[in-house]
Residue, then its C-alpha position, 0 to 999 in steps of 0.5 A: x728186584x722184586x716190590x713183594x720182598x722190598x716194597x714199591x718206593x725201594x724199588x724205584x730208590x735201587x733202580x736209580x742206581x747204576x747196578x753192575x753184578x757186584x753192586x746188586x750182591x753188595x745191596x744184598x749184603x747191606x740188606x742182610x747185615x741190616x735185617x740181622x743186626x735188628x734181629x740181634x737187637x731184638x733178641x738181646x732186649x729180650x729176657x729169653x729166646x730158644x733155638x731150633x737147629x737142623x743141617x742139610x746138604x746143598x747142591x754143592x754137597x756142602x754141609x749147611x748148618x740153619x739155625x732159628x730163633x724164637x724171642x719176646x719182642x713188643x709183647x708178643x712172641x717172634x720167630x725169624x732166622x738167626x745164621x746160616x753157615x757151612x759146616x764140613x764134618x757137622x760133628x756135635x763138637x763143630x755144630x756147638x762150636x759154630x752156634x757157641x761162637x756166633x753167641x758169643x760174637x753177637x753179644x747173646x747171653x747163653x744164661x737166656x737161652x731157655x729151649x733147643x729144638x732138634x732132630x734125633x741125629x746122634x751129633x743133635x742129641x747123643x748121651x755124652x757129648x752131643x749138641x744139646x749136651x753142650x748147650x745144656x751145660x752153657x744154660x742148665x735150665x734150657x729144655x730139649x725138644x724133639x722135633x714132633x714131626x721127626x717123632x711121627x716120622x719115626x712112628x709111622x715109618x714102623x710098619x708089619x712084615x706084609x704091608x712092608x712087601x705092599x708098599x715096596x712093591x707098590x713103589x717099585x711099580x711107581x718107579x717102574x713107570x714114574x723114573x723113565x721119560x719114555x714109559x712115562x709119556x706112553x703111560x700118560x698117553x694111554x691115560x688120556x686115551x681112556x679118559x681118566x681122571x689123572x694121567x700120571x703117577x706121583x714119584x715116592x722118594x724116602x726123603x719126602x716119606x709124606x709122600x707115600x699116602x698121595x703116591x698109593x692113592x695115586x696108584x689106586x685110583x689108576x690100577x686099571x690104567x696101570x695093569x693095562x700098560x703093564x699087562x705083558x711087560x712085568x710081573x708086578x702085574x700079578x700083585x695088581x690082579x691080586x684083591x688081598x693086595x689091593x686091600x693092603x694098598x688101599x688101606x695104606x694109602x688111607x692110613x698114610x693119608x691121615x697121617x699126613x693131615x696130622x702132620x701138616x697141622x704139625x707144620x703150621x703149630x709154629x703159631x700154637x703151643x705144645x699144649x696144642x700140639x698134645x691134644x692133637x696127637x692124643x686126639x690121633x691115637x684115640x682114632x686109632x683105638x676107634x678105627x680098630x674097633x670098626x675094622x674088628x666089627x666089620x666097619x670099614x667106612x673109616x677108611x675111604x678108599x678101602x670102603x670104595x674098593x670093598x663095595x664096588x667090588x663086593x670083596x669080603x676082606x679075609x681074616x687074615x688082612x682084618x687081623x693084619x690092619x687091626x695090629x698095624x692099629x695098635x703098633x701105631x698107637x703104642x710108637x706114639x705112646x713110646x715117643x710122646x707119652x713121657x712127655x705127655x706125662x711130664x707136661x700134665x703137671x703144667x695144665x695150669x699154664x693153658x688153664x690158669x683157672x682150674x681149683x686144683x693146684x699143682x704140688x710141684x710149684x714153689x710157695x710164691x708161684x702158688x699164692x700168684x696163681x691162687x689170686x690169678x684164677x680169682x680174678x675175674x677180669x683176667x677170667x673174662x679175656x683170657x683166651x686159650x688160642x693165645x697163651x703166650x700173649x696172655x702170661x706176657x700181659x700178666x707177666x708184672x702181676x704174677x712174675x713167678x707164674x710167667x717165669x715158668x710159663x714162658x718157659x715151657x711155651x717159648x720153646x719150639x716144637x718142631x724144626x718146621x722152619x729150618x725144613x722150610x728153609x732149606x727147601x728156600x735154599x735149594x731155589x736160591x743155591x743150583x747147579x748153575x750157582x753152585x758156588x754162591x755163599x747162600x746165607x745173605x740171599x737166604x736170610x732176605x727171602x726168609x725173614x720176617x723183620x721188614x728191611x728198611x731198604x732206603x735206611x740202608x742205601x742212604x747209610x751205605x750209598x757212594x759216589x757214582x764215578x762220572x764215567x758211569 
């Protein structure tokens, strides 16, 4: 038993009692059911709460349904595991069903229920009969976001004909050497006979698409390692003696690169507010414009690697691949316009909720909401604490004074704006559900490894302690 998941003094409390197999799995439910009953306390007390909800396949192929939930509690916002439970067909009707039942069961009101955070699935968010149609129609003022990070997967997934035949052309050379144990070890040892910086290539798989800007800059920094291995073998060696593929490569390998910064400030804004999380990605698409500009003006230090290849090779890029690049560009921004504009644009009408003490007010809000925010942006009290990065804590504190601007705000700030934390939590899952335990219920065991909430474990082995049998 761990001290860094349950602490030292309940430790030595567990380890005083005789444990067989069923006795540290009956610990574990006890812990589990403890730790969701405060969860469940928490959230009921609390006036809102949004959800974020995604379905994986585990070791077993069995569908799993992961669900999180984001609360007020003690003044401040929480988030923390609501259920994990096994699903069979994952159809909208199943997913509504199961989430609908554990609501109901755990004594949640739906009417509280003011955001759902899914992915783009068709069972997630279809036109007619969907999840989010479903959870709508129980809480017709609940707002459905589409997870950022699936939304910038599918705007960097969109790639020209020619950069397309690059990057799979560059993974099959990956996987040529990477998915054979014996071509892997010779390529390793051919590595360290030259005495490279790296000894072996990073595997791309779909799934993990973040993956490709490490993979080609991987294969960048090793194309004179991996030509040598290759030389007589396969004609993929072809494309690595070619420059203009190279020059595509390396400026994938750039582009991907930054993409995945994007998205890894994507992963931890759990934390910030979907305010934030604009202003970033609006950052992002004005690079793009700039890093166009450059590549037309012949400016290639935008792009590391592809400046490296150029100057220690003394290449001249072509028309036709400037041309290629500064079109990718442009494809990039107008997907991030095509997936984020519309709500871009519905959200600048709500600046006031991340800068409460500008002097236009906004003509949508009510009469009551407008006089609360014209004596909010002149208190100068207010003005002097107030403070951007902690939005949330500041229209909780103001939540008696002004309760119709907090109404709205909360509202708009609460809910998720990716599923970051169920992606967490399935690859929690894989370590604690293997091949070797395949049939293990896994929700218990995962709740404890995920939750925030501290687990009292002394509270809960005193309450659900038995007599020792005397045999024992």
């Amino acid at each position: 038993m761990r001290p860094t998941m349950f602490g030292e003094k309940e430790v030595k409390e567990i380890e005083r009692i005789p444990l067989s197999n069923n006795t540290v799995a009956r610990r574990i439910d006890e812990m589990a059911e403890w730790a969701e009953d405060e969860l469940i306390r928490r959230v009921v007390c609390s006036k809102y709460y949004t959800l974020q909800l995604d379905e994986s396949t585990d070791v077993q192929g069995l569908s799993q349904l992961l669900v999180f939930v984001r609360y007020i509690w003690q003044n401040d916002a929480h988030e923390d595991i609501l259920f994990c439970k096994p699903i069979s067909r994952g159809t909208a009707e199943e997913i509504f069903n199961v989430i609908d039942s554990y609501i109901k069961e755990k004594g949640l009101q739906w009417k509280n229920c003011f955001g759902i955070c899914t992915d783009s699935a068709r069972a997630m968010c279809g036109k007619n009969s969907s999840v989010v149609t479903r959870v709508l129609k129980q809480s017709p003022c609940a707002l459905w976001t589409h997870c950022s990070l699936h939304r910038e997967a599918l705007v960097s997934k969109a790639l020209p004909n020619d950069f397309k035949t690059v990057l799979n052309t560059a993974v099959k050379i990956v996987n040529y050497i990477k998915t054979k144990p014996l071509q892997a070890r010779l390529f390793q040892k051919l590595c360290e006979e030259m005495g490279s910086l790296h000894t072996s290539l990073l595997l791309h798989t779909e799934v993990r698409w973040l993956s490709r800007g490490k993979v080609l800059t991987r294969l960048v920094e090793l194309r004179n390692e991996v030509t040598i291995y290759l030389e007589g073998k396969t004609e993929y060696i072809e494309s690595l003696l070619d420059k203009e593929f190279i020059l595509k490569l390396t400026y994938l390998a750039d582009i991907f690169s930054k993409l995945n910064e994007l998205n890894l400030y994507l992963q931890g804004s759990n934390e910030s507010d979907i305010f934030a999380v604009h202003d970033r990605i609006r950052a992002f698409m004005k690079k793009l414009m700039l890093w166009r500009s450059c590549i037309e003006d012949g400016k290639y230090d935008c792009f590391e690697t592809l400046e490296t290849f150029i100057i220690e090779n003394q290449v001249q890029p072509k028309t036709n691949v400037l041309s290629a690049i500064s079109t990718h560009l442009s494809l990039l921004k107008n997907n991030f316009d095509a997936y984020f504009g519309e709500e871009m644009k519905k959200l600048d009408s709500l600046n006031w909720i991340c800068n409460p003490f500008q002097d236009r007010l906004p003509s949508s809000m009510s009469t009551k909401a407008s006089e609360e925010l014209n004596d909010l942006s002149e208190d100068t009290s207010l003005k002097n604490s107030f403070n951007r990065k902690q939005l949330t804590k500041f229209w909780l504190s103001v939540a008696g004074n002004y309760p119709c601007l907090f109404d709205e705000a909360i509202k708009v700030l609460l809910p998720f704006s990716t599923s970051y934390l169920c992606e967490a939590g399935f690859s929690a899952m894989i370590s604690i559900k293997t091949k070797y335990r395949n049939k293990l219920d896994v929700s218990n065991s995962l709740r404890l490894k995920v939750t925030k909430i501290e687990v009292d474990a002394k509270a809960v082995m005193t309450k659900n302690r038995k007599q020792i049998h005397p045999s024992h």
